[in-house]
N, C-alpha and C positions, 0 to 999 in steps of 0.2 A: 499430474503430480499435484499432491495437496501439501500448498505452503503453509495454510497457517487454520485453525479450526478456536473458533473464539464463544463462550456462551456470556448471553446476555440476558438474565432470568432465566425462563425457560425455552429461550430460542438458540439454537446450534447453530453460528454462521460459518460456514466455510469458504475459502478464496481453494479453487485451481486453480492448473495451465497447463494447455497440452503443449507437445514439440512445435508446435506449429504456431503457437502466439496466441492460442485463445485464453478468452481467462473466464471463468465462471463462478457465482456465487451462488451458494447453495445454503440454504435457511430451510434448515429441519428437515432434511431430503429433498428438496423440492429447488430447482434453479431456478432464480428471481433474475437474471442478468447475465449474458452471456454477450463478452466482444472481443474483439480482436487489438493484441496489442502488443508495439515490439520495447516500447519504452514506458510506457503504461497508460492507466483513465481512471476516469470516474465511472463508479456502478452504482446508481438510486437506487434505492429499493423498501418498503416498509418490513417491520416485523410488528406482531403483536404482544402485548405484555398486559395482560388481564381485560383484556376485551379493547385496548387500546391502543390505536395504530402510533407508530414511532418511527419518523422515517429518518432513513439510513445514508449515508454516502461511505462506503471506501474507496479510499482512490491505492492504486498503484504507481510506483515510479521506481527510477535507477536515485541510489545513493551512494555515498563515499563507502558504504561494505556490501551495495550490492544492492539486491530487488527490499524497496521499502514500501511498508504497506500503513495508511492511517484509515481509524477507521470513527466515524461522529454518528452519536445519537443525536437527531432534533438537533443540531448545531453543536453539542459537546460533545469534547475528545473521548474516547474512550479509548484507541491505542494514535499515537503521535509518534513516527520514527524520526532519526537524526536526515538530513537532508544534507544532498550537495549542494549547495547554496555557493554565489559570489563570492564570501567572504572564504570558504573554506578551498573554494580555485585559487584565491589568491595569495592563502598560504600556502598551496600546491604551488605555483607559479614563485612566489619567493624560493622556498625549499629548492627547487629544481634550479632558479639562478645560482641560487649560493653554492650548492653541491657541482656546479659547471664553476665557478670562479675557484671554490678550492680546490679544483681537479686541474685548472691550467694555471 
């Protein structure tokens, strides 16, 4: 199943994942990274942009709406999703006290 298909000049990045937890990136037909994952990882990988290699990391994870994906050129962001972070447990963890104390 393809999540997510992103272009970067003239490179076509694609993220799958089949039923079984694999996940693979695919750069203009061609699969750069291929692993297995149930909560997510990192995939290295270069693309080219006018004769000039630019290397890649998207990582995969679980977030507060579900499978989130970021993705950096050379160290800059070019997709950042929202993330479950401490902070946002912890207004899960309030919310769920409050909603128990006005319930008893």
């Amino acid at each position: 199943m393809k999540f997510i298909t992103v272009y970067i000049g003239n490179n076509k990045i694609e993220l799958s994942n089949s039923i079984f937890g694999k996940e693979s990136v695919i750069v203009n037909d061609a699969v750069v990274s291929e692993k297995s994952s149930v909560f997510g990882t990192n995939h290295h990988f270069t693309i080219n942009e006018d004769g000039i290699n630019a290397n890649c990391t998207l990582t995969t994870g679980m977030g507060i709406n579900g499978v989130v994906i970021d993705l950096y050129k050379n160290g800059n962001p070019i997709i950042v999703s929202s993330k479950f972070n401490s902070a946002n447990l912890s207004m899960v963890f309030a919310f769920v006290v409050l909603l128990w104390v006005l319930l008893n």
